[in-house]
N, C-alpha and C positions, 0 to 999 in steps of 0.2 A: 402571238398565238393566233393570229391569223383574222379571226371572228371580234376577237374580244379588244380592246385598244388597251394601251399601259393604265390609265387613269382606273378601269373597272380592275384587270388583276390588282391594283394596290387595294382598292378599295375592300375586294373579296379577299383580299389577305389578313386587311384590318379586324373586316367581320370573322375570322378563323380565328381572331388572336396573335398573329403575328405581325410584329414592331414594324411597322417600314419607317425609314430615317429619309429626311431631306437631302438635297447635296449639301455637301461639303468641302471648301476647299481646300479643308486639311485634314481631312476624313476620305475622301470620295475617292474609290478608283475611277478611272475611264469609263468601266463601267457598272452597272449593277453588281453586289456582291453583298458575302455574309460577311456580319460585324458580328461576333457571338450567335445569339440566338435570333439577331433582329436582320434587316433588309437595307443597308444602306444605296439610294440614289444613285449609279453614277455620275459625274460630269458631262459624261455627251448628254444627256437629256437637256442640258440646259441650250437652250433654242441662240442659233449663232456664234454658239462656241464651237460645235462643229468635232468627229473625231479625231483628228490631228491636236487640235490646239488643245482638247478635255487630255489627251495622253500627255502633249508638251509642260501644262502647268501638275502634273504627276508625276512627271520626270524632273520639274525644278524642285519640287518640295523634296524631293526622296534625292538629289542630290543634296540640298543646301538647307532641309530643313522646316518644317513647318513653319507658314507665315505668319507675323505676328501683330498681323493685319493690314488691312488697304491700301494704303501705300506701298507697302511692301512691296507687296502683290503684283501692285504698279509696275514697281521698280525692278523687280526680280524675272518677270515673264515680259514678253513682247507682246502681250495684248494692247488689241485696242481698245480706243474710246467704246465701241457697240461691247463689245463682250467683256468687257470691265463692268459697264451698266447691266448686263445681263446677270454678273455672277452676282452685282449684289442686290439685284431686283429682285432676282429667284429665291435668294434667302439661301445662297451658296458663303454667305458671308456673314451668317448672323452670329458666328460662333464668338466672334471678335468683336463682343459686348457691345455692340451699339444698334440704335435703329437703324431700319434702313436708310432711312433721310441722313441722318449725322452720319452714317457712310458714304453714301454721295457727296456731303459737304465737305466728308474729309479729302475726297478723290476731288472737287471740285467739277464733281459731274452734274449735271441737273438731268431728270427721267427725259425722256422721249415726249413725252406729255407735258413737260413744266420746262418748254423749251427757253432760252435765255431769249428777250428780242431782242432780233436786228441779227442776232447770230447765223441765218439761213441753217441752220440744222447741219454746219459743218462737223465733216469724223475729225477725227486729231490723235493722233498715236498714242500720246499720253496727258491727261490732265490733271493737272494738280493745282495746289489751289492760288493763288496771286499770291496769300500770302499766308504764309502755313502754321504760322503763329496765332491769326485771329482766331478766336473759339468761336464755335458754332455756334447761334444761334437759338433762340428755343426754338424748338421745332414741335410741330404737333406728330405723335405719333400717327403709324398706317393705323389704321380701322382694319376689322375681320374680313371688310371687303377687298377691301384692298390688297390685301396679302392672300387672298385665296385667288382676286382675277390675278394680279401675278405670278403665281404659280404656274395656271393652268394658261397664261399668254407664254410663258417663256420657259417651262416645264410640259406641258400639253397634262400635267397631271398635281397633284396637289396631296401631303398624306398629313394637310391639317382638315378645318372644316369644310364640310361637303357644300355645296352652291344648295341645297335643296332644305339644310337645314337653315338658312339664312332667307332662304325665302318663304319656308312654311309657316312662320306668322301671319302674311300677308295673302296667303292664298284664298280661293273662293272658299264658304262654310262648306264642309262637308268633304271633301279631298282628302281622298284617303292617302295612308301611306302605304308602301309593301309591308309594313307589319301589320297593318290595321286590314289589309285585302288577304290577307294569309286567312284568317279567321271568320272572314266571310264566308256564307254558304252560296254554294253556285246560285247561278239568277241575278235579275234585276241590274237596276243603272247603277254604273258608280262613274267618279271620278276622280281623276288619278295623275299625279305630275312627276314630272323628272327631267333629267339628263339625257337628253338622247347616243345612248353609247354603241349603236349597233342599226344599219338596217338593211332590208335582203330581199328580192324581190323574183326568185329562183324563176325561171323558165317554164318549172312546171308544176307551176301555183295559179295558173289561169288568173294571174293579174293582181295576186294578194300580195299585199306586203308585210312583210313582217318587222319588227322593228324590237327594241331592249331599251328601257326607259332605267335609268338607274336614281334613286334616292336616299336618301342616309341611312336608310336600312336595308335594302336591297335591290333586288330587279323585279320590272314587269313585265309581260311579253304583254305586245299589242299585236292584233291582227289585224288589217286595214284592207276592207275587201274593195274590190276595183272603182265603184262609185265614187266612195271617200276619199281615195286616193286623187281621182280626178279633179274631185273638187279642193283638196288641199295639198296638192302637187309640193306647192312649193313648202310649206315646213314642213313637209313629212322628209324632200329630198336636203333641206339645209337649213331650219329652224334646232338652236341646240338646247333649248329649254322648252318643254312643251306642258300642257294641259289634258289631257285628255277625255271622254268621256263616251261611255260606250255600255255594252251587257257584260257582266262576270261571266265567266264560264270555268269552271273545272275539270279537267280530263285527266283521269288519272291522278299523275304528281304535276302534272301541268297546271298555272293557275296563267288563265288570257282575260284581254279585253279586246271584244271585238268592237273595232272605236267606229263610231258612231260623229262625231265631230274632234274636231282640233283647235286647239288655240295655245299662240304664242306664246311667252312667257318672259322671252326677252325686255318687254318696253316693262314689263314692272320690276321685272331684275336692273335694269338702268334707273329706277326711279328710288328702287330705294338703295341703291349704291350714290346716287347722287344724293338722296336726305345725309348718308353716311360721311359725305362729302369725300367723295373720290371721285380724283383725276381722270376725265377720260372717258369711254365707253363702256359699252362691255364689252369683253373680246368677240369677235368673228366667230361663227363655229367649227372652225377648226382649231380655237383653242378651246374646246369640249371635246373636241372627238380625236378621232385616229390623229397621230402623229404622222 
């Protein structure tokens, strides 16, 4: 829809009441579609599967049958090593009772992030495991963080927990949320966090920027007049977790912030993803925004 990225329709869909479902790779068409009254996923969202290969593992199950797990899956499609780890990073494999990790162990895949060494981070057409009889291992389950950056590295969208409600523990005093800035009356400083899901900078705006901050209950508009922008260039054009803080205004059914300063939100999103003890960064901002 042009303005809006996949991540905020699912999000606005949630808040409306209707289901959206994960992929699935014994549920999921190619692409998006109605399950009953709910929203299932397609396959191509999944980052590296690609639409060829999300139609080809849609055309093996609907010949040969729903798989009846990772191996299978293996064995039955000609995917690769990359998009094998993809289907079950995303959580396109969790139907097949196991964690993600014991689905790796059972594919004999280790993530991207928890590379084997010495392996040089070779592809391999298919991997399976030395020896297919050892039992896995105990493994510690993913964490909330872990499976939400997941999603949103290798889906660009997520329809479990939102990144805002994971981090609003941690936020500065006072930070409001879109529910809590709904009920404010116009006037006065606030501040305000989120997801940057939208920004726009028209022609003829004489230099404003406008921008759509998303949080687990809604959206904010921000308005960012030429100053601000100048001096925080850079996260306003590629920062995906921001801070804001700025005047309320109401116009109308409009509720803005005209922002006033900016701050990152990334380095304590990484901070407490690593207390959470998860593998890895946090994704880039284009696993927050547009696909």
């Amino acid at each position: 829809m042009g303005f809006y990225p996949p991540a905020s329709l699912v999000r606005d869909a949630q808040r409306r009441g209707v289901e959206v479902r994960s992929p699935d790779v014994n549920r999921s068409a190619a692409k998006c579609a109605l399950e009953g009254d709910a929203v299932r996923i397609g396959l191509e969202y999944v980052r590296s599967l690609g639409e060829e290969e999300a139609a080809a593992v849609v055309a093996v199950r609907e010949r040969g049958g729903p798989f009846s797990g990772v191996r299978e899956l293996a064995q039955r499609t000609t995917l690769d090593r990359a998009r094998l780890e993809a289907l079950v990073a995303s959580g396109a494999c969790d139907s097949f009772d196991g964690d993600r990790r014991a689905l790796f162990w059972e594919l004999g895949l280790v993530p991207r992030t928890q590379s084997v060494p010495g392996s040089g981070g070779e592809e391999r057409q298919l991997a399976l495991p030395l020896d297919p009889t050892a039992p896995a291992p105990a493994l510690r389950e993913q964490t909330a963080w872990e499976r939400m950056l997941a999603d949103y590295r290798l889906t660009s969208l997520s329809v479990g927990v939102h990144p805002l409600s994971l981090l609003r523990p941690h936020l500065p005093k006072g930070t409001l949320s879109s529910r809590e800035l709904a009920e404010k009356p116009s006037g006065g400083s606030v501040a305000v966090a989120g997801m940057t899901v939208a920004r726009q900078r028209p022609a003829t705006a004489n230099g404003v920027v406008f921008m759509l901050l998303e949080d687990e209950f809604g959206q904010v508009n921000l308005i960012v007049p030429p100053v601000v922008y100048e001096r925080f260039r850079a996260l306003v054009r590629a920062e995906p977790l921001l801070l804001a803080r700025g005047k309320f205004e109401r116009l109308g059914r409009n509720r803005n912030v005209v922002v006033r300063e900016l701050e990152p939100l990334s380095p304590l999103a990484r901070s407490c993803a690593e207390e959470a003890d998860v593998f890895g960064s946090l994704p880039a901002a284009h696993h927050f925004g547009h696909r």
